[in-house]
N, C-alpha and C positions, 0 to 999 in steps of 0.2 A: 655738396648740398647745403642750402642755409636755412634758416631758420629765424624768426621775427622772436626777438623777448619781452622788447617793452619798445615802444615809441619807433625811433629808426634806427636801434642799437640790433647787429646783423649778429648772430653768431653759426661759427662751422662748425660742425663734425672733424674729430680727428679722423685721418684716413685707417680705414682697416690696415689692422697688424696681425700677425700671425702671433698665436695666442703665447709663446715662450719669450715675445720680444714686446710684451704687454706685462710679463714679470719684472720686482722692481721693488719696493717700499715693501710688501708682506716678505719679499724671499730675502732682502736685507736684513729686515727685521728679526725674524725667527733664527738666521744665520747668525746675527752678533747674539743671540742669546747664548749660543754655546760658544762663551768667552772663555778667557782661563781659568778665571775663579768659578764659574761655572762647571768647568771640565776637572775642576780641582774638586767640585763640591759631586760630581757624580762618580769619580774615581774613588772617593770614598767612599761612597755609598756602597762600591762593586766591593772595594775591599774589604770592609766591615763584615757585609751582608751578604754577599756572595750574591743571587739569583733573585732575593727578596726582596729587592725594593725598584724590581724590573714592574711592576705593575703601575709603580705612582705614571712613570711617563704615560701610558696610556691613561690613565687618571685625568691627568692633567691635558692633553690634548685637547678635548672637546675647549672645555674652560679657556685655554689659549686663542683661541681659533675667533672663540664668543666675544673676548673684552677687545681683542683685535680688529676684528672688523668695525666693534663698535667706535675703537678710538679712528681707524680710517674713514668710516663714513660722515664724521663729524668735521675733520678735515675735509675734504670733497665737496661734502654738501655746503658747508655755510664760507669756504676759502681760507679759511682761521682754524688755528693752530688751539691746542686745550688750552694754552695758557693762555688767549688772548679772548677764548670763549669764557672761561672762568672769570676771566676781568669784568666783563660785561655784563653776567649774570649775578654775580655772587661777591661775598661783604671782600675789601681788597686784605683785610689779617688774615682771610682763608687761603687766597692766593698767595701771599708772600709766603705763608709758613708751607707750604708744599713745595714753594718754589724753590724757598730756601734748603729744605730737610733735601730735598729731589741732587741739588747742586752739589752738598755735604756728603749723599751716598754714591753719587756719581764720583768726586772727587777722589774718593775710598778704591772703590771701585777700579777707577783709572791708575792707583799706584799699585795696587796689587795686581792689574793686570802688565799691566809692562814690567814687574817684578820677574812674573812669572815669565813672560817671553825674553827678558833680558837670561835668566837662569835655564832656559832651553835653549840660547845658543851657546852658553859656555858652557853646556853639558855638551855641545855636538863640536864646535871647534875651539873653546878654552877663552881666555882673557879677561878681559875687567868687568866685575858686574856692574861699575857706575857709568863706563862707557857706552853699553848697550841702553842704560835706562835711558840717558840723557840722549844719544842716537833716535830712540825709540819714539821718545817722544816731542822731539824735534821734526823728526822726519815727517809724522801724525800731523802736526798744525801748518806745517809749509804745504801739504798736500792737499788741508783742508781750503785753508789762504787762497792758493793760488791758482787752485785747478776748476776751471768753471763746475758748474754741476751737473750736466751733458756728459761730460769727460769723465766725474769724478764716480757719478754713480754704474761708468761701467766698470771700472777700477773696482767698489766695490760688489758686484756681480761677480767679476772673475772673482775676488778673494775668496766667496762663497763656495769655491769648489775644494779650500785647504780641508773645508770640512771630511770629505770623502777619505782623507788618510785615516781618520779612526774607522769605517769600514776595510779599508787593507788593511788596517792590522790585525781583523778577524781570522782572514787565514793565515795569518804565520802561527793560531793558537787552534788548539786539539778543541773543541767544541761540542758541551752530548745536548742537542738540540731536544731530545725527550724532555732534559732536564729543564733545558729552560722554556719548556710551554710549560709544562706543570705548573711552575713557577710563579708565570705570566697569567696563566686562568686560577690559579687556586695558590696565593703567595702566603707562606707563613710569617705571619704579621702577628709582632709581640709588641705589647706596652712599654716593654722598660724606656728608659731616657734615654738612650744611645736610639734608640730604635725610632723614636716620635722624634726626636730632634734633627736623625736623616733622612726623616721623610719631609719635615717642614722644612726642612733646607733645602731639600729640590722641588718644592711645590714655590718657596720663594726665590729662586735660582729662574722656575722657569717663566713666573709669573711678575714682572718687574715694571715699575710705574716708567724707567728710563723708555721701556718701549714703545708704550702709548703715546709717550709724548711725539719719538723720534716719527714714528708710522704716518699718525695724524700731518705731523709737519714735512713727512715727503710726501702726501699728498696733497698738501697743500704747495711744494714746490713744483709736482710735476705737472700743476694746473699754471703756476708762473712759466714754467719751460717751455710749454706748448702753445703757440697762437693760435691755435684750432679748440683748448682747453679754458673752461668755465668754469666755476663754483656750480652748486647743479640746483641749488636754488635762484641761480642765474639764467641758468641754461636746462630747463630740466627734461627736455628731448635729449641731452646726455645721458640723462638717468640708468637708463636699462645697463646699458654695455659696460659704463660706468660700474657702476654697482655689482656686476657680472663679474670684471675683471677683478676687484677687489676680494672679493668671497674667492675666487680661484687663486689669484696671488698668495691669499693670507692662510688659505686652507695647505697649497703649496709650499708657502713659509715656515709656517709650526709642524705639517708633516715631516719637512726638513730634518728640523732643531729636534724636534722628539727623535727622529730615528739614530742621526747622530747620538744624541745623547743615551738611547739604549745603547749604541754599540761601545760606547765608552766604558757603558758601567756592564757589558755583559764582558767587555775584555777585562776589565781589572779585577771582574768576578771571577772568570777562568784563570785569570795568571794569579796575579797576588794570593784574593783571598784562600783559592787550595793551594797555596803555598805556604799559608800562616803569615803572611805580610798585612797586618791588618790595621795599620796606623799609616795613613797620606794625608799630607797636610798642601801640599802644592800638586800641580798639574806637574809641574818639573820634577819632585820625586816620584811620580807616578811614572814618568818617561824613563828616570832611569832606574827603578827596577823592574822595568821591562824588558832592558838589557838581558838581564841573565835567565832569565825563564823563555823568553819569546825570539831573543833572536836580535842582532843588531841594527835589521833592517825594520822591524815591529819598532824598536825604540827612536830611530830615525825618524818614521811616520809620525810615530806619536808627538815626536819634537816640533819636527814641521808645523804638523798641526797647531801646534800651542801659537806657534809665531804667526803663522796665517790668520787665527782665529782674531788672535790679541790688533792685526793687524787693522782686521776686519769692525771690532766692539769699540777699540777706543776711538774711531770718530763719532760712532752712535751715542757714546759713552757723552762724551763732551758736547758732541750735535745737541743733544737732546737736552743736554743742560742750559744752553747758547738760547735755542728755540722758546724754551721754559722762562728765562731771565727774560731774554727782549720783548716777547708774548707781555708778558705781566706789565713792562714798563711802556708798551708801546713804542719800540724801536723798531727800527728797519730791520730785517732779519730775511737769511736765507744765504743758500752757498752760492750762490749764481752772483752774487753782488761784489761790486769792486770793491776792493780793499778800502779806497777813499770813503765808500759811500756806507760800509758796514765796519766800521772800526771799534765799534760796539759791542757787535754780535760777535765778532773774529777776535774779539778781545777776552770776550769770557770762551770762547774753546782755548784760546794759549793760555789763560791763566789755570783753567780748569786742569788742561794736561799737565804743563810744567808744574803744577803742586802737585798731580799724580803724579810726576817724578822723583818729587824732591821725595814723597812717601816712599816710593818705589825705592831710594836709596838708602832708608832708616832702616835698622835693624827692628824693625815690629813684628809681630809672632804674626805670622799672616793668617793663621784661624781666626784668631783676636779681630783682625782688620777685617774680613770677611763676615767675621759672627755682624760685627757691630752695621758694619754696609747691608748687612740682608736685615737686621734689627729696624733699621731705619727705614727701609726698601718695604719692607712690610707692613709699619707702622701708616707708612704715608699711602702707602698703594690704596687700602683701605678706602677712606673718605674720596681718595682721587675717583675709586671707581664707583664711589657712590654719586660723586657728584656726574662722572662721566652717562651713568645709566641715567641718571634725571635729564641732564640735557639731551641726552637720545631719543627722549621720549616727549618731550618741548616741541610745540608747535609752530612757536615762535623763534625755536630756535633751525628747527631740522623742516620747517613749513611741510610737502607732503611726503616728506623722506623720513619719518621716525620709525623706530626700528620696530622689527616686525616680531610676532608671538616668541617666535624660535631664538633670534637674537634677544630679547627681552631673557627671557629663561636661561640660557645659557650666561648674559653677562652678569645675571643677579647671583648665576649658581658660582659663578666664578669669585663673584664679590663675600658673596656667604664663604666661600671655603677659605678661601682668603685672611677673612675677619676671623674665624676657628683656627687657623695656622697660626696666627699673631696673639692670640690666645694661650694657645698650646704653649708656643716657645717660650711666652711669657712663666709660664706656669713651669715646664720642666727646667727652666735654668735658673730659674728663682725660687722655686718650690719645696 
């Protein structure tokens, strides 16, 4: 079927898909959320807190769901990526300085997480932790480099299922499910600073400016991928199905990442914390003392997982940096481009990893590298999602695609908690 847009410029309809092979940018997205440092940051949370701080993930879902869509449909609708709508609209020292902070906590980001995945396979078959970094992140830019993005984004689809090992490892552990509803409706929530500092940690763990950017710019590549695919202010007989399959991708994607991430912290709550192990600082010590309580096959899972995950975040990780730099300066950008024509864009993902490496291989207290990456992650997320709800709500930029009552509420309430998170940390680590 076609359709007239302007003048004698034709455009088609993509052909109906079956609604699971229409998932893709929200289910990628919500999947690299639960990275290592991530999975480091709600294994503490379980081991600290036991059952207590099972309540922020449903907190935090709605919130997820809201700034996500918002940063997809901005993508979609106008074919531009945040960073190149930011350009357009807004002074360029407000763009660089996000762009820049965004690239700085990604780079963090990226060495602690191939840290972590390099220290979950010497905990499963032994050898050099500087091998596996530099493996790790090697293997991550050749994949990004050379694998069209048709290819590459089933690649990572499949990875999205490493996440399901922290669901098995639920039953290899004794579980009083009374306890964790209780929990989960009515959670004993204290002030102290150990207590506000892990719940800002997973409120900024799950809410990160890396994904906005990454989400917006694969939907703006699956509009490049497809010859049936338009911007929808181009096309806006797109609009419905369009906008249809987003809201379900994205609601799909953080359903995801939040359930994983309960089962993470509802295991380290069962194993560790009623064991008195109340101090994790990596996702890898979390793996292995799960060894001696749960069983060798729970700590196997839980390893897998780490390397799956880690597999899965550092192209996001890096993508979203790549999209963010070239966005701002007006470069060609995208994974589908030949190495010739994008040496640019392919350029800041291998510097960006390889420095995540070279961190990866420093002896730095990885709370430290973590604290300061979610410091920064939060600082900036901020303004990003303020400026992200104004242009959602731009006529001129979203024409009759601005976001609607529901969306409105939801990204402002996201942006408010957010700006109180950053707050808070501020205040209990300085205070």
């Amino acid at each position: 079927m076609q359709h007239p847009v302007s003048g004698d410029t034709i455009v088609k309809e993509s052909p109906s898909l079956p609604w699971y092979k229409k998932l893709g940018p929200g289910l990628i997205t919500g999947a690299a959320d639960d990275d290592p440092s991530g999975i480091a940051t709600y294994s503490q949370g379980g081991a600290q807190f036991g059952y207590n701080l099972l309540w922020t993930l449903l907190f935090t879902y709605p919130l997820m769901v809201g700034i996500q869509i918002v940063s997809a449909r901005i993508g979609r609708v106008t074919g531009e990526g945040l960073a190149a709508n930011i350009r357009r609209c807004y002074s360029p020292w407000l763009l660089y300085l996000i762009v820049s902070m965004l690239v700085i906590a990604n780079t963090i980001n990226i060495g602690a997480d191939i840290a972590a995945m390099a220290d979950a396979v010497r905990l499963v078959v032994g050898g050099p932790h500087a091998v596996y970094v530099v493996g790790f992140g090697a293997l991550s830019v050749l994949l990004q480099v050379f694998i069209p993005y048709k290819r590459y984004v089933h690649v990572l689809k499949w990875l999205t299922l490493a996440l399901f090992a922290y669901v098995g490892v639920v039953f290899f552990v004794h579980i009083s499910w009374g306890d964790v509803l209780r929990r989960v409706v009515v959670p004993h929530i204290t002030f102290s600073k150990e207590y506000v500092t892990a719940a800002v940690a997973i409120l900024g763990t799950t809410i990160s400016p890396y994904l906005f950017f990454w989400q917006a710019s694969q939907e703006v590549e699956e509009v490049d991928a497809d010859p049936y695919a338009h911007s929808l202010r181009t096309a806006p007989e797109q609009a419905r199905a369009h906008l249809r399959r987003i809201s379900i991708d994205t609601y799909i994607g953080m359903g995801i990442s939040n359930l994983i991430a309960f089962f993470i912290m509802l295991t380290t709550a069962t194993t560790l914390f009623q064991h008195g192990m109340r101090q994790i600082q990596t996702s890898a010590q979390a793996a292995e003392a799960l060894r001696p309580i749960a069983g060798e096959f729970a700590f196997l899972l839980f390893s897998c997982g780490v390397i799956g995950t880690g597999m899965l975040a550092i192209p996001v990780l890096a993508g979203s940096a790549a999209y963010a730099v070239a966005g701002a300066f007006g470069w060609r950008k995208g994974l589908d481009l030949k190495l010739a024509m994008g040496k640019r864009f392919y350029g800041i993902i291998a510097a960006s990893t390889l420095m995540g490496a070279v961190i990866g291989m420093i002896d730095v207290d990885p709370i430290k590298a973590l604290f300061w990456a979610a410091v920064i992650n939060g600082v900036i997320s901020v303004p990003i999602m303020v400026v992200m709800m104004l242009m959602a709500q731009r006529r001129d930029i979203m024409g009759p695609f601005v976001v609607t009552r529901k969306l409105k509420y939801l990204g402002w309430s996201a942006t408010a908690a957010m700006a109180a998170a950053v707050i808070i940390l501020f205040v209990t680590s300085w205070g």
